[in-house]
Phi, psi and omega in degrees: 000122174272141094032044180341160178272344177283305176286324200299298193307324190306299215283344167308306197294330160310292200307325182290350172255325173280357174222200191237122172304123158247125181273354158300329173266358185273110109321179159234164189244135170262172193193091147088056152091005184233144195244134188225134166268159197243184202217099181251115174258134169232153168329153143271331156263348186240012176327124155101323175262181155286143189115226178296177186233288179217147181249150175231149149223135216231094178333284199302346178239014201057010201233123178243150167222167182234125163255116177260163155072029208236094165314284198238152210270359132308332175216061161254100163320091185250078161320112176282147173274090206263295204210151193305006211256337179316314217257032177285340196266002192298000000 
């Protein structure tokens, strides 16, 4: 499932107003041996608590995900980001 260009903008403008770009964690990742830069936002009110952690958004493909809820990277639930209605609780 793709992404309209209309939600990718809604859910960017969200993360610009509940968060923080940190461009220090935006990095790349490999993905079957290809390397893609992301774009990562953490929260501003809940940076450090429970609930989101981090929003990742992976330009070149439109596709954002979240790791929530994660003591350790063990134990992070990473959820994809389908739609703006997801990121109400940020």
């Amino acid at each position: 499932m793709n992404l309209s260009k209309k939600s990718i903008k809604h859910i960017l403008r969200i993360l610009d107003n509940k968060c923080v770009e940190v461009p220090t964690k935006a990095s790349a990742y490999s993905n079957g041996g290809r390397r893609i830069l992301t774009r990562d936002f953490e929260p501003k009110e809940s940076h450090g608590m429970n609930g989101w952690q981090r929003i990742v958004y992976v330009p070149s493909e439109g596709y954002f995900y979240g790791i929530y809820n994660g003591k350790s990277e063990e134990d992070w639930d990473i959820p994809d980001i389908w739609s703006p209605a997801q990121l109400a609780d940020l």
